[in-house]
C-alpha positions in Angstrom: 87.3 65.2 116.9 87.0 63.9 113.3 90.0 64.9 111.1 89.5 65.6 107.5 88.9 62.4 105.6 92.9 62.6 103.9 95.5 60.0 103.6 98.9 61.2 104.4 100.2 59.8 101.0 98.1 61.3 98.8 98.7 64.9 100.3 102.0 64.9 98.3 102.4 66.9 95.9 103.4 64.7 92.9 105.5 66.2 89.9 104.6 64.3 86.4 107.0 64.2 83.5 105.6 67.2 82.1 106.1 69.1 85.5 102.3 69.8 86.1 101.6 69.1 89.8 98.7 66.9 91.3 97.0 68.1 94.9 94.7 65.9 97.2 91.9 67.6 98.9 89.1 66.1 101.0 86.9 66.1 98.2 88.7 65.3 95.3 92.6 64.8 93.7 93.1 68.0 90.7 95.8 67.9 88.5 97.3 71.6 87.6 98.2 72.0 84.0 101.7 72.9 83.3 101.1 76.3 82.3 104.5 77.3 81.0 103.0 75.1 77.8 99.8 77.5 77.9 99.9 79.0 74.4 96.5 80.9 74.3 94.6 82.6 76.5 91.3 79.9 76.9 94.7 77.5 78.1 95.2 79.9 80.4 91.6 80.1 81.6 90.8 76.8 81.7 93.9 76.4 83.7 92.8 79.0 86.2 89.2 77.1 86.0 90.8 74.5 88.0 93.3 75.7 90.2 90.2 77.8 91.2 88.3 74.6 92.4 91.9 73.2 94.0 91.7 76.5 96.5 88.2 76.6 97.2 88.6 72.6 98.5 92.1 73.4 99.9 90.7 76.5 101.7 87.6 74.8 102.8 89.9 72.3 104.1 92.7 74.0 105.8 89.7 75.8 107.9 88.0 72.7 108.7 91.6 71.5 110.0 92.0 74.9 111.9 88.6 74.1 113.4 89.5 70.4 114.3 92.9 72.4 115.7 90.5 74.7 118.3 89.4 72.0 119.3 91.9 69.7 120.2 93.5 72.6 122.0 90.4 73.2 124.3 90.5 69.1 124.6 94.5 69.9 125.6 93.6 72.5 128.4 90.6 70.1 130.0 93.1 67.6 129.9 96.1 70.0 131.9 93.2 71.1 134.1 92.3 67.5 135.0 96.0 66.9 135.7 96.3 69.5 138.0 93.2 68.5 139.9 94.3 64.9 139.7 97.9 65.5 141.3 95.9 67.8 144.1 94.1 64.5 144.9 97.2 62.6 144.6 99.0 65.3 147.4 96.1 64.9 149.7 96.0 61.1 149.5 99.4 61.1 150.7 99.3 64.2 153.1 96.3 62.5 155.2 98.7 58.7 155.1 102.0 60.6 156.3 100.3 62.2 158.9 98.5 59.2 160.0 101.5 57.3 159.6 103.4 59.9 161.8 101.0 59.5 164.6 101.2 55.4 164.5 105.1 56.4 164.8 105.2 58.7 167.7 102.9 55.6 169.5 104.6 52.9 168.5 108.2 53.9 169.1 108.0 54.3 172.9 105.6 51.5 173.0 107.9 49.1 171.8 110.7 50.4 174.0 108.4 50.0 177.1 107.3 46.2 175.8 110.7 45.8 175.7 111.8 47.0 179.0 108.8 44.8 180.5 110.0 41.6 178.6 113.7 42.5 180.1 112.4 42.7 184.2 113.0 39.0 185.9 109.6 37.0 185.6 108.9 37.6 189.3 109.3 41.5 188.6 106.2 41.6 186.0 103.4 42.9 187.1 100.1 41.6 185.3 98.4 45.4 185.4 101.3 46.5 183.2 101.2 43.4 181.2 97.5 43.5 180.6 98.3 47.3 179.6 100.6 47.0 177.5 98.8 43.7 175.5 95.6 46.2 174.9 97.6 48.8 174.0 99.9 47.0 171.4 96.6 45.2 170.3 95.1 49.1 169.3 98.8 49.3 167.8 98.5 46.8 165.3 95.5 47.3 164.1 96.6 50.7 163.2 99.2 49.4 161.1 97.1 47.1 159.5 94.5 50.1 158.7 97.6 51.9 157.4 98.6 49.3 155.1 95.5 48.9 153.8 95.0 52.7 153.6 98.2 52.7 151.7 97.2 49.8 149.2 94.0 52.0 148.4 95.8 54.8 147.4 98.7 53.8 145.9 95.6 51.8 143.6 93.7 54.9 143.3 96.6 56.7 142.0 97.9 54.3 139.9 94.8 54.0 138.1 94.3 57.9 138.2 98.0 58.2 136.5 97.0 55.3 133.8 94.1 57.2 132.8 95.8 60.1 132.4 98.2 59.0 130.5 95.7 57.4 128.0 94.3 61.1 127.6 97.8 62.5 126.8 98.9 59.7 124.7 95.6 60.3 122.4 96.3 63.8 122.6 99.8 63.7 121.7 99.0 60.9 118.6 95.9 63.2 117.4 98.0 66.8 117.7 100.9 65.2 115.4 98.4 63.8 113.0 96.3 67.5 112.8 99.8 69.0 111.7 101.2 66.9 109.7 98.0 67.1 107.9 97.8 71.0 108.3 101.1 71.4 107.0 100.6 69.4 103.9 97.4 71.5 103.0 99.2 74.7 104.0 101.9 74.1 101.3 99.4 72.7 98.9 97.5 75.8 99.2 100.7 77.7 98.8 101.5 75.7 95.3 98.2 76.8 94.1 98.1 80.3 94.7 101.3 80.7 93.2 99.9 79.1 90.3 97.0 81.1 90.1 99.4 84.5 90.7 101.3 83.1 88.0 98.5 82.7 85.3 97.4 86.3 86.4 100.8 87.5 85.3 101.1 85.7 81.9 97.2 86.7 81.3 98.8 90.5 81.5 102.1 90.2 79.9 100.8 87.7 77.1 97.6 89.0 76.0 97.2 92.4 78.4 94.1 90.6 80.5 94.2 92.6 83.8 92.7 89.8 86.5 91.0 91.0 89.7 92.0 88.6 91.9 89.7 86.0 93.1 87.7 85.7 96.0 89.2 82.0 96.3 93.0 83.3 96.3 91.9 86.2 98.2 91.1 83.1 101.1 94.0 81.3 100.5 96.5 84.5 101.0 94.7 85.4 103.9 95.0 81.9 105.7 98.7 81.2 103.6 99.2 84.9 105.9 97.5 83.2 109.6 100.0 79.7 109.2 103.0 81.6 107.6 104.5 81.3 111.0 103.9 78.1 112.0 107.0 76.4 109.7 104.8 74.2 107.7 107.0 74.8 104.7 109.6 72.3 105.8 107.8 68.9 105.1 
C-alpha cells in the first residue's frame, strides 16, 4: 500500500500573524485568507474560491487514505489468519514430538532398569542371550533419541523462523496502521478547518450583503466524510 504522498510536518495547520491558516494537501499547500478582514463581497468570494480547491484536495485525499485504510485492514486479517494457521502448525509440530517422545520414554525407562539389573548380576551370572538382547535393543534406543533430537532441532528451527516472519508482518503492519492515522487524522481536522471556513463565509455572504449560498457540492463531501470519521477521535492531535 502506497500512502498519500504527505509529510507529517507540513499537515499542520500553521497560524500566520494575521490569523489566516495554511493546509497541506497531496497536491498542493493553500493558504485561507483571514476573512474576518473580508470587507466586500468579491473578498469574500475569492476567499471561498480557494477554500473550495483546499476541500476538493482534502476530500480527494481523506478518501484516498480511507481507501489505503480498507486495505491495510484486509492486509490485517490475512495476516491474523496466517497466524492462526501458523500456531496450528506450530501445535502439531509439537503434538507428533511429545508423543514420539512419550513412546522413547515408556521404552527406555524399563530398559534402563533391566540394563541395570544385568550390569548388577556377578559376571558368572550374565547370560550372553540377554546381553546380546539387551545391546540391540539399547542400540534401537539410541537411535531414537538421536532421531528425536534432531526432530526437535527441526522444529524448534521451523518455528522459530515461522514466529520471525510473522513478526516482521505485524511489525510493518503496526508501523504502516500508525502512520495511516496519524495521517488520517491530520486531514480529518484539516478538512474540519475548512468547512468551517467555508460555513463561515456562507454566513457573512447573508448577513453582510443578503447572498443566500447553496452549499457546495465540495462541502457537501467534506460534511459527509467530517460525519463517517466524527467518531474516530481524530480531533485530539
Amino acid at each position: 500500500m502506497k500512502l498519500l504522498n504527505w509529510t507529517l510536518p507540513f499537515l499542520l495547520l500553521v497560524a500566520s500573524a494575521a490569523f489566516a491558516q495554511q493546509v497541506q494537501t497531496s497536491k498542493s499547500t493553500l493558504t485561507l485568507p483571514n476573512v474576518g478582514e473580508a470587507s466586500t463581497e468579491n473578498s469574500l468570494r475569492q476567499a471561498k474560491a480557494i477554500v473550495e480547491i483546499a476541500l476538493g484536495e482534502l476530500g480527494t485525499d481523506v478518501a484516498g487514505l480511507v481507501k489505503d485504510e480498507a486495505a491495510l485492514a484486509k492486509e490485517a486479517a490475512a495476516y491474523e489468519a496466517a497466524n492462526k494457521a501458523e500456531k496450528a502448525v506450530f501445535a502439531n509440530i509439537k503434538k507428533k514430538y511429545d508423543t514420539r517422545l512419550a513412546k522413547y520414554e515408556a521404552v527406555v525407562a524399563p530398559l534402563t532398569a533391566e540394563i541395570l539389573a544385568f550390569n548388577a548380576l556377578p559376571r558368572n551370572q550374565q547370560d550372553m542371550g540377554t546381553l546380546a538382547q539387551l545391546t540391540k535393543r539399547k542400540a534401537v534406543s539410541d537411535a531414537e533419541y538421536k532421531s528425536l533430537n534432531a526432530e526437535k532441532a527441526a522444529g524448534d528451527k521451523s518455528m522459530a523462523e515461522g514466529a520471525a516472519k510473522l513478526k516482521d508482518i505485524r511489525d510493518s503492519l503496526e508501523t504502516r496502521i500508525n502512520l495511516l492515522n496519524a495521517t488520517l487524522g491530520l486531514a480529518y481536522r484539516q478538512l474540519k478547518l475548512c468547512a468551517a471556513y467555508a460555513e463561515k463565509i456562507d454566513t457573512m455572504l447573508l448577513t453582510k450583503f443578503k447572498k443566500t449560498e447553496i452549499r457546495s457540492r465540495a462541502l457537501n463531501g467534506a460534511m459527509e466524510q467530517l460525519k463517517a470519521l466524527g467518531s474516530r477521535g481524530f480531533d485530539i492531535p
